[in-house]
C-alpha atoms as a printed R data frame, in Angstrom:
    type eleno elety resid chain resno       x       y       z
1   ATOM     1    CA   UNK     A     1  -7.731  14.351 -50.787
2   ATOM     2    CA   UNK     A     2  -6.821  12.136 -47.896
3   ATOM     3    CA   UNK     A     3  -5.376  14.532 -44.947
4   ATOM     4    CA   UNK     A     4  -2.686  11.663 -44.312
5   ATOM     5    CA   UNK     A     5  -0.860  12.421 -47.240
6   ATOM     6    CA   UNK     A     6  -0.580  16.287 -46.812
7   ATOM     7    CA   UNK     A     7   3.142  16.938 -44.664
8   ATOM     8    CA   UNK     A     8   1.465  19.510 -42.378
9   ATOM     9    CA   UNK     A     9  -1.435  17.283 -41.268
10  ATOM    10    CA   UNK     A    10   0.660  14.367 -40.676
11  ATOM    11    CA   UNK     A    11   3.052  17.240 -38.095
12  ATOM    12    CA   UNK     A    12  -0.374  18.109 -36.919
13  ATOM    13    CA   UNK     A    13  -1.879  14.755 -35.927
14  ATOM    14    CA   UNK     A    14   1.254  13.627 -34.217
15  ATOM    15    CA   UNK     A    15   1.397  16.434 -32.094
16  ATOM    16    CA   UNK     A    16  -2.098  16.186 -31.262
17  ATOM    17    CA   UNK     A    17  -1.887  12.315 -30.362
18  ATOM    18    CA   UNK     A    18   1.662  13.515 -27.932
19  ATOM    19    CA   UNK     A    19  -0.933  16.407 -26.410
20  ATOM    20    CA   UNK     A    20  -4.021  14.164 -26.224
21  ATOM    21    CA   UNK     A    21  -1.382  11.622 -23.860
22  ATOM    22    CA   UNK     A    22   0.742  14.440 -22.039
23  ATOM    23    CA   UNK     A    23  -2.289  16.910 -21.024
24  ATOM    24    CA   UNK     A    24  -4.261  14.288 -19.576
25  ATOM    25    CA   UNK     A    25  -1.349  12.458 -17.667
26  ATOM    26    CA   UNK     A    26   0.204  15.470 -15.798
27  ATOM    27    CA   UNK     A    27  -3.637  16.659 -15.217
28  ATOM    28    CA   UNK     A    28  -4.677  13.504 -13.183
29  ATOM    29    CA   UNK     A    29  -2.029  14.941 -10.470
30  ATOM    30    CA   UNK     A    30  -2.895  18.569 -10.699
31  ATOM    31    CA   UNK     A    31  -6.501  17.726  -9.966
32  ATOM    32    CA   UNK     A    32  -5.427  15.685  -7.558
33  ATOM    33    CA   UNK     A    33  -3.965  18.468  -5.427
34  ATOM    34    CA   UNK     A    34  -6.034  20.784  -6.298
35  ATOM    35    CA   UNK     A    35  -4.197  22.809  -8.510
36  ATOM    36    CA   UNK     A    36  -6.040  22.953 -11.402
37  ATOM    37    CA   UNK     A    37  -5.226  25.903 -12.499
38  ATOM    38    CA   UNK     A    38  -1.690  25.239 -12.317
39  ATOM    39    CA   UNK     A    39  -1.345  25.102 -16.488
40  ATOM    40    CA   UNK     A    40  -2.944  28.520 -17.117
41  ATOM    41    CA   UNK     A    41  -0.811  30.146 -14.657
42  ATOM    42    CA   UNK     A    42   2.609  28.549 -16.591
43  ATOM    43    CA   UNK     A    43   1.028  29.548 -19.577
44  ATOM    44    CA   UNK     A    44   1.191  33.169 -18.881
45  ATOM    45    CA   UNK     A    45   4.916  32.408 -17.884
46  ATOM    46    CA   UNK     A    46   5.500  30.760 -20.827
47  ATOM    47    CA   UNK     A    47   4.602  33.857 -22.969
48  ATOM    48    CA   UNK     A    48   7.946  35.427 -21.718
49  ATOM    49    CA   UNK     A    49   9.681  32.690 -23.184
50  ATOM    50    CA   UNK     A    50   7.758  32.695 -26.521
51  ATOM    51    CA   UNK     A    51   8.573  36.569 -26.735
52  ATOM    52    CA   UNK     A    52  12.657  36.107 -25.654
53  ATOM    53    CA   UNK     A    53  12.429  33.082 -28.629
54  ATOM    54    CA   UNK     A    54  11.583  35.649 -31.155
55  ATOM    55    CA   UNK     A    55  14.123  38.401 -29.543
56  ATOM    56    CA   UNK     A    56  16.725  36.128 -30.083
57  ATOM    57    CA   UNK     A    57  15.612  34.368 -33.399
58  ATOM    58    CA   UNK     A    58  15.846  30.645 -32.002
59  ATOM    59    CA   UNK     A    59  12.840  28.264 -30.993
60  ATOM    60    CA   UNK     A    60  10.379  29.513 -29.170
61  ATOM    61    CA   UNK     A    61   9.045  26.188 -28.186
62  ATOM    62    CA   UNK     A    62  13.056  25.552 -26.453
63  ATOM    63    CA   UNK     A    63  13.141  29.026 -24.947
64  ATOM    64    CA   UNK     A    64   9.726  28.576 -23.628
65  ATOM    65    CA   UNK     A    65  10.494  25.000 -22.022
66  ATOM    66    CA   UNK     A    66  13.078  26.728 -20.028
67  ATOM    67    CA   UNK     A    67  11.383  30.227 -18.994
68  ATOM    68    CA   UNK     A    68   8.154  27.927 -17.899
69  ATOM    69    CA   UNK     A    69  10.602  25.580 -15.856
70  ATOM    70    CA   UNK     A    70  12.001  28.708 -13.922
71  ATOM    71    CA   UNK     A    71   8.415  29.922 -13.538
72  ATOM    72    CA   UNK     A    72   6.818  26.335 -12.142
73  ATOM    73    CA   UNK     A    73   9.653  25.877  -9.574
74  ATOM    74    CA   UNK     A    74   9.260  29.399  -8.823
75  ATOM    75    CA   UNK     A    75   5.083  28.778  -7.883
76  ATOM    76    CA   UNK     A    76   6.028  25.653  -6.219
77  ATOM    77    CA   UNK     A    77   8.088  27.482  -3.651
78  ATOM    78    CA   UNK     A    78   5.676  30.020  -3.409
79  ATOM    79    CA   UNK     A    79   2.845  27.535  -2.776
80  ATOM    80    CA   UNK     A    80   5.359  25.775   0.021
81  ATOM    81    CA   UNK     A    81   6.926  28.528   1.808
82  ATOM    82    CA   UNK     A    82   4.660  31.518   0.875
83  ATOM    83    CA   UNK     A    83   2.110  32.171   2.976
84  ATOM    84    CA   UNK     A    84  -0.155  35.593   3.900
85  ATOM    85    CA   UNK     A    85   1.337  36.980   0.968
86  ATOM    86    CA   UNK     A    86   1.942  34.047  -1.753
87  ATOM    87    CA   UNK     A    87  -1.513  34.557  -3.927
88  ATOM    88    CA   UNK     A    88   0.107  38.174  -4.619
89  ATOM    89    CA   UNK     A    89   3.384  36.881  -5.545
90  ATOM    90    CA   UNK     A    90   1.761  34.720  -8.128
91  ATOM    91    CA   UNK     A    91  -0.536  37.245  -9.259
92  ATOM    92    CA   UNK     A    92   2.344  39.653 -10.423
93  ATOM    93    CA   UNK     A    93   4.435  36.243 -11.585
94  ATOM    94    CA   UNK     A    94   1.593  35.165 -13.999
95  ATOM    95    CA   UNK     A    95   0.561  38.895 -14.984
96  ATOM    96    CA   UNK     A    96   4.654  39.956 -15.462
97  ATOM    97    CA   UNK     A    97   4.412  37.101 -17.444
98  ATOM    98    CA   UNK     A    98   1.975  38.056 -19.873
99  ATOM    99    CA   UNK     A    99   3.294  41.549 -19.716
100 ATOM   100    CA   UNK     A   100   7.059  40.332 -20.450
101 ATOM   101    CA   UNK     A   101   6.227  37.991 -23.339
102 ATOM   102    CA   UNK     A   102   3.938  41.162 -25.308
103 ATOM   103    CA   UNK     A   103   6.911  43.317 -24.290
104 ATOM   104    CA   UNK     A   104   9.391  41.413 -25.679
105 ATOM   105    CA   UNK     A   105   7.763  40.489 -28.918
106 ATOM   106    CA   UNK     A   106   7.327  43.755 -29.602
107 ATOM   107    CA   UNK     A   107  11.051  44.344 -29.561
108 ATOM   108    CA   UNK     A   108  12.017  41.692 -31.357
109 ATOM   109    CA   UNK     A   109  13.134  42.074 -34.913
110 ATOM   110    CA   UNK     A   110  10.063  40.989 -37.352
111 ATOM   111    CA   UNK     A   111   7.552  40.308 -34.123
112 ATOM   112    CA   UNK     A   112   4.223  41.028 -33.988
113 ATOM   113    CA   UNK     A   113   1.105  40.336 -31.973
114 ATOM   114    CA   UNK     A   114  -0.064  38.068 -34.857
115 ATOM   115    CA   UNK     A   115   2.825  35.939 -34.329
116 ATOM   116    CA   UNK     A   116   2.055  36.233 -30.395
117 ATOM   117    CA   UNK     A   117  -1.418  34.896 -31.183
118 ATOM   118    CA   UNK     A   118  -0.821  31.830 -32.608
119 ATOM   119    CA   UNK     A   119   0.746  30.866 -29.240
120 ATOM   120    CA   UNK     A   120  -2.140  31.837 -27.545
121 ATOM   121    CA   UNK     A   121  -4.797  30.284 -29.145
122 ATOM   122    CA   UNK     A   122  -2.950  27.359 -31.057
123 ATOM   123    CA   UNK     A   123  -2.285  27.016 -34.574
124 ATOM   124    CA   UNK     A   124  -1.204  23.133 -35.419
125 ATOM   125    CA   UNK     A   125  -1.020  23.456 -38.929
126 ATOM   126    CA   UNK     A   126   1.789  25.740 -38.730
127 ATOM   127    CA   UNK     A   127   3.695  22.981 -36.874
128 ATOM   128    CA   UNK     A   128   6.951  22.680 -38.383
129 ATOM   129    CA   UNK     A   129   9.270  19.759 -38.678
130 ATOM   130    CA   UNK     A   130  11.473  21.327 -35.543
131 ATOM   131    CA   UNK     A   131   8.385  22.281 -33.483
132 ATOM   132    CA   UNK     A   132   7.335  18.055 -33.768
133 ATOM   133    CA   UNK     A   133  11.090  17.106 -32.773
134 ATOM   134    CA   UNK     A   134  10.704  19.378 -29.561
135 ATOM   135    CA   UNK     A   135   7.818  18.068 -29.071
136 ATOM   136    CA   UNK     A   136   8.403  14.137 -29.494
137 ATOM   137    CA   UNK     A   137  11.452  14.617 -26.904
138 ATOM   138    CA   UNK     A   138   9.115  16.883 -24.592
139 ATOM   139    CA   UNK     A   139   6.494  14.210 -24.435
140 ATOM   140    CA   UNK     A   140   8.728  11.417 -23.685
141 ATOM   141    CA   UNK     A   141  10.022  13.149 -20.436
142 ATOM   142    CA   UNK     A   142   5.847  13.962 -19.379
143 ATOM   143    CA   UNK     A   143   5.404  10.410 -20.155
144 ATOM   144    CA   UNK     A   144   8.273   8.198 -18.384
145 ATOM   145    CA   UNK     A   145   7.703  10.994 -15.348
146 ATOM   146    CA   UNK     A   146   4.179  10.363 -15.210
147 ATOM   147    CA   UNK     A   147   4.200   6.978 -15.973
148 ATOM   148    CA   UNK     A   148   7.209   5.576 -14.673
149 ATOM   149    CA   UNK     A   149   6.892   7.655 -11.039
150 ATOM   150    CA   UNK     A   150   2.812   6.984 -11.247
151 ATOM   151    CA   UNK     A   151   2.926   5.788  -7.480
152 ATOM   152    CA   UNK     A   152   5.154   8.182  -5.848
153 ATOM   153    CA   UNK     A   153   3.478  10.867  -7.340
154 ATOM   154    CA   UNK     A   154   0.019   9.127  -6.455
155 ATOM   155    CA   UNK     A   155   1.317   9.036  -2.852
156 ATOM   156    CA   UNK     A   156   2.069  12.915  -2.257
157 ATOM   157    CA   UNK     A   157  -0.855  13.927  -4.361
158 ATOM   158    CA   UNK     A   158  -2.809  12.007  -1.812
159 ATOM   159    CA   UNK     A   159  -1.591  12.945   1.378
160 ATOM   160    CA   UNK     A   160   2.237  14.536   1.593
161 ATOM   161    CA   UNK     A   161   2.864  13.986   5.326
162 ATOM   162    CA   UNK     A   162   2.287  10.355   5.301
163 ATOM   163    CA   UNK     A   163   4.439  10.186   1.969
164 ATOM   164    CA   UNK     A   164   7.283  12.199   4.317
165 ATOM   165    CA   UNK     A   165   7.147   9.334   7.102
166 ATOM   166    CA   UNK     A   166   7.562   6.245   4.381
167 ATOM   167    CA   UNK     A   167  10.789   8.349   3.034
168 ATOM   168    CA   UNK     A   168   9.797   9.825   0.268
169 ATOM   169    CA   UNK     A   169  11.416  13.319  -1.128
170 ATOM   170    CA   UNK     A   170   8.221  14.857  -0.996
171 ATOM   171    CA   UNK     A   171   9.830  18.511  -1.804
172 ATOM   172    CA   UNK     A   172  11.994  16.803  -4.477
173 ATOM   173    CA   UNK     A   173   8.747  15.109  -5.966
174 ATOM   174    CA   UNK     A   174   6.876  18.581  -5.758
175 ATOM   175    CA   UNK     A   175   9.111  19.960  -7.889
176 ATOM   176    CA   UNK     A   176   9.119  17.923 -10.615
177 ATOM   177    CA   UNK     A   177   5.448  17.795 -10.944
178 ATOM   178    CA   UNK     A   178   5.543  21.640 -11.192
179 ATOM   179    CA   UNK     A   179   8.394  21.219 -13.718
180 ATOM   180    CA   UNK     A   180   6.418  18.543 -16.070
181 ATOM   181    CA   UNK     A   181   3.754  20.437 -15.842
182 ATOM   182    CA   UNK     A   182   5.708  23.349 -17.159
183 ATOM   183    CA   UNK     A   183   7.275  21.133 -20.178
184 ATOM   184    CA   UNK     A   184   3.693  19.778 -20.728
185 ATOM   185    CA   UNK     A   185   2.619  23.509 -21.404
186 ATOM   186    CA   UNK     A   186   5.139  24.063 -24.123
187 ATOM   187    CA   UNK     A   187   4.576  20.462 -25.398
188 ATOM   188    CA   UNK     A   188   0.622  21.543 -25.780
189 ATOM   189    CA   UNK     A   189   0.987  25.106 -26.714
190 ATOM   190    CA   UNK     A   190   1.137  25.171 -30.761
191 ATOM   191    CA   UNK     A   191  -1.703  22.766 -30.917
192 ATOM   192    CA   UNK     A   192  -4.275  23.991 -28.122
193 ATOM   193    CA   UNK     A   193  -3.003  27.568 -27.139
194 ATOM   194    CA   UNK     A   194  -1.135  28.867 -23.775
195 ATOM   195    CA   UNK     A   195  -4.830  30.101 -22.979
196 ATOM   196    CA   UNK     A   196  -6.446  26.854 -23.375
197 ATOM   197    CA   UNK     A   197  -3.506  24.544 -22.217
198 ATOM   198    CA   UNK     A   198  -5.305  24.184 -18.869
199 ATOM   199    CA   UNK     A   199  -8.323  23.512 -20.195
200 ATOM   200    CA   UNK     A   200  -7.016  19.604 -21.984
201 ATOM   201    CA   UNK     A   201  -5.395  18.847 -18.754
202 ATOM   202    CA   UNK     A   202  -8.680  19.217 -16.276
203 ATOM   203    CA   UNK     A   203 -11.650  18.448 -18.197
204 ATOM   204    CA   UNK     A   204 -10.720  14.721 -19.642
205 ATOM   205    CA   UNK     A   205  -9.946  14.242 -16.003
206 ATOM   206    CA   UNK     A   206 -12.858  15.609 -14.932
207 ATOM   207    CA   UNK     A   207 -15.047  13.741 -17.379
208 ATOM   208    CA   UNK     A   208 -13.379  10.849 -16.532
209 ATOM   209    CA   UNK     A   209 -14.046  11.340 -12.482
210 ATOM   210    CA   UNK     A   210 -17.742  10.459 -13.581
211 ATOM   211    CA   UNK     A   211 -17.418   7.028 -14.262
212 ATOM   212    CA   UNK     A   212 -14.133   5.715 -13.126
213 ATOM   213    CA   UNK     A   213 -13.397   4.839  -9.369
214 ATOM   214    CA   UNK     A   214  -9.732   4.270  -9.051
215 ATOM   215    CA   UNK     A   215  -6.901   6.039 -10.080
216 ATOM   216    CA   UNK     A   216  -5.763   3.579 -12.468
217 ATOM   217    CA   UNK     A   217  -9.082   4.013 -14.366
218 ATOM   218    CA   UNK     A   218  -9.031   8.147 -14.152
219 ATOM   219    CA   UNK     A   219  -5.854   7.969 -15.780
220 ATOM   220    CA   UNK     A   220  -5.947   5.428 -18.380
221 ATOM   221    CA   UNK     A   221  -9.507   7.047 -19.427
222 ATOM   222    CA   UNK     A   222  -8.633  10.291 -18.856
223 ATOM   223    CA   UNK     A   223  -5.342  10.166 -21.393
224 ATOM   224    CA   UNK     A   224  -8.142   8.244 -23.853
225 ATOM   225    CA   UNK     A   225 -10.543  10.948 -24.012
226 ATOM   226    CA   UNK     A   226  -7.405  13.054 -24.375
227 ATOM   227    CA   UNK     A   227  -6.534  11.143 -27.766
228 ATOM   228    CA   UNK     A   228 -10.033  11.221 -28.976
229 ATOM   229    CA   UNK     A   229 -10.645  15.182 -28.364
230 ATOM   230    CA   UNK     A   230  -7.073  16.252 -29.475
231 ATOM   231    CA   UNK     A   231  -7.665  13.971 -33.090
232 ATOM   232    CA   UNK     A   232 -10.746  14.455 -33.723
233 ATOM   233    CA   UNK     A   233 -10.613  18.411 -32.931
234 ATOM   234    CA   UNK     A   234  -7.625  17.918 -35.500
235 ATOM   235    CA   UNK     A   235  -9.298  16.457 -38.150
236 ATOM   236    CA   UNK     A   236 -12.380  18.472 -37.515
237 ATOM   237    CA   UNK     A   237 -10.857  21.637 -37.752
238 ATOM   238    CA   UNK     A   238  -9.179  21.190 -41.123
239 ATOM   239    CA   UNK     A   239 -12.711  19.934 -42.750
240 ATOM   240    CA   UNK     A   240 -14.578  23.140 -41.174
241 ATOM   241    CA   UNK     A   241 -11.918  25.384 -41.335
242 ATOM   242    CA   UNK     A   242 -12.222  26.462 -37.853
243 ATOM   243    CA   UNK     A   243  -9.273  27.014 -34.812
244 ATOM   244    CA   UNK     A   244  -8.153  23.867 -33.643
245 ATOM   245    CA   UNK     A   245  -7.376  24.872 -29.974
246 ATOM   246    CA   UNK     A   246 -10.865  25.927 -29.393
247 ATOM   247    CA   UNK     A   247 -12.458  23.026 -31.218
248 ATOM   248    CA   UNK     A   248 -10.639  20.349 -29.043
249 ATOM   249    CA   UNK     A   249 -12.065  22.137 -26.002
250 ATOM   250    CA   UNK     A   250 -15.302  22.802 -26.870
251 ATOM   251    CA   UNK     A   251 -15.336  18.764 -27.892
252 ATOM   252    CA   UNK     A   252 -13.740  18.231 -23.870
253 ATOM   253    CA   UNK     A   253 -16.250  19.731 -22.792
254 ATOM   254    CA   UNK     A   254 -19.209  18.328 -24.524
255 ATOM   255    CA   UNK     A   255 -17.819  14.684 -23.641
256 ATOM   256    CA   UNK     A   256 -17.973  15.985 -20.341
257 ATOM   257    CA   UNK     A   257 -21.325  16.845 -20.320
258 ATOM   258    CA   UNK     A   258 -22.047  13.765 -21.885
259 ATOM   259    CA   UNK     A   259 -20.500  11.121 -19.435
260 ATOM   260    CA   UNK     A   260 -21.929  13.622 -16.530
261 ATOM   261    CA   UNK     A   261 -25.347  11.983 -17.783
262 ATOM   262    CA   UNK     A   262 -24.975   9.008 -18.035
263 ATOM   263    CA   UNK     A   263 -23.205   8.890 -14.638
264 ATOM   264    CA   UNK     A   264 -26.011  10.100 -12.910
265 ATOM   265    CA   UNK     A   265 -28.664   7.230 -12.794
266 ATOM   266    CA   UNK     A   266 -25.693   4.557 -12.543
267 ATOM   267    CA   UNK     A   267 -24.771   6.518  -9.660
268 ATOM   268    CA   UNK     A   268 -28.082   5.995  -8.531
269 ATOM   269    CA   UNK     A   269 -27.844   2.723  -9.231
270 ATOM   270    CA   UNK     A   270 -24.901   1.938  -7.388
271 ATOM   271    CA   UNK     A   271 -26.591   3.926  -4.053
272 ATOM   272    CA   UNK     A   272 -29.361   1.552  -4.327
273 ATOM   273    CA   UNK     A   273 -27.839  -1.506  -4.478
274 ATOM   274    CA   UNK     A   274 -25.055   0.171  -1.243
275 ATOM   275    CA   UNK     A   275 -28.128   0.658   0.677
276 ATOM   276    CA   UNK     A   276 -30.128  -2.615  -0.460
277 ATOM   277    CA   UNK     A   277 -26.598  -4.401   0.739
278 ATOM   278    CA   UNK     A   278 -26.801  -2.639   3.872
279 ATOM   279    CA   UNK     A   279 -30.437  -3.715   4.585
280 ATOM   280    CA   UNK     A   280 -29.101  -7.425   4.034
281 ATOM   281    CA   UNK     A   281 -26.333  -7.116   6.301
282 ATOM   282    CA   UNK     A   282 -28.498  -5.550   9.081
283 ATOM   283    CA   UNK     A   283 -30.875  -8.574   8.502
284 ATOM   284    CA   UNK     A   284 -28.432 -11.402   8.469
285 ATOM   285    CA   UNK     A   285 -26.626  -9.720  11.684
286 ATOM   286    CA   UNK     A   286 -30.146  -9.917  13.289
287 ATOM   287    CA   UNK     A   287 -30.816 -13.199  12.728
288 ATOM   288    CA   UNK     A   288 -27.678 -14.276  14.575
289 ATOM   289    CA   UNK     A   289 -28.507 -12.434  17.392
């Protein structure tokens, strides 16, 4: 039977192809800054939400969207005011997190850690016709920020005091990357996991790193090998029967490995024909003289 024609695995593949854009897109500017581990830390956040979803019987994916929000704006002021003391305060953020979301599941009518689990670890066939619509209109905001803003966020991922002197809200700017970052977690959550989220938005980045060299290039291959790991982990994990969340990973991370190869002797390459350019130059300046 062709998977196209089953309802679940057409709610699956779309939100796959959303994740496979969103993860990547929002990831390009984490790794810029150096905050790579940004995603895991809303994802512990995010469990609170997930928990308080169930407590009050209404969508967890909603709930979450607004519980991570609270929680990136929260790090984000941490990371810019806090100082001695700011790697504590987001210790016990991400850990209360974790803590508040088994907590409250536990307490809610029907919850269990089952139901806990497949927010953890993904579980996109369950996708339901209300998780895609969240989803869809999650994804569009990731997108037009990420997208739309690509150069102002380019500029204070690069270097924030020379984005202050051209006039740019740096601190407004900030914020919102910690915010779609946040929304990007509960867009990726049902199909990767909270504890893999992270994972899709560094490595195609990183594999991309290897052979791109511009910005332009990282991101457009970086949200590419997002689409091709997020499908084909899809796909892959309905034919094996095996998680989906940890397939798509383990299928990053293998393309990583693979493009770290074959960057390595055009690397080479490209340092041989630098210093062979060099030689010329020196030549051709000697001659003048």
């Amino acid at each position: 039977m062709d998977i196209l024609e089953l309802a679940f695995m057409q709610r699956a593949l779309l939100a796959a192809l959303l994740v496979g854009i969103t993860a990547p897109a929002i990831g390009v500017y984490l790794v810029q800054r150096r905050q790579a581990l940004m995603g895991d830390g809303i994802g512990h956040v995010a469990l609170t939400g997930v928990g308080l979803g169930f407590l009050l019987n209404t969508s967890p994916v909603w709930i979450a969207t607004i519980v991570c929000v609270v929680g990136a704006v929260v790090m984000e002021l941490i990371r810019s005011y806090g100082r001695a003391r700011g790697d504590i305060a987001l210790a016990m953020l991400f850990y209360g997190g974790m803590a508040g979301g088994v907590m409250l599941m536990s307490l809610a009518p029907g919850g269990s850690n089952a139901n806990l689990t497949t927010y953890l670890f993904g579980s996109i066939t369950t996708v339901s016709p209300q998780d895609v619509t969240a989803i869809c209109l999650l994804a569009g905001f990731v997108i037009l920020t990420t997208v739309g803003l690509r150069k102002q966020l380019f500029a204070i991922c690069q270097d924030e005091e020379f984005a202050r002197v051209t006039g740019l809200p740096v601190r407004l700017l900030n914020l919102l990357i910690a915010v779609t970052a946040a929304v990007t977690v509960t867009v990726a959550m049902r199909v990767v996991g909270l504890l893999l989220v992270s994972a899709l938005m560094v490595i195609p980045v990183a594999a991309s790193q290897q052979i791109a060299r511009s910005f332009a290039a990282t991101f457009s291959m970086s949200v590419a090998i997002g689409v091709l790991v997020t499908l084909s982990g899809t796909v892959t994990s309905y034919y094996v029967d095996v998680p989906s969340g940890a397939t798509i990973v383990l299928l990053a991370i293998g393309l990583f490995v693979l493009l770290t190869l074959l960057a390595t002797p055009l690397a080479r390459r490209r340092a041989a024909a630098t210093k062979a350019a060099e030689r010329c130059t020196a030549v051709t300046d000697d001659v003048k003289v």
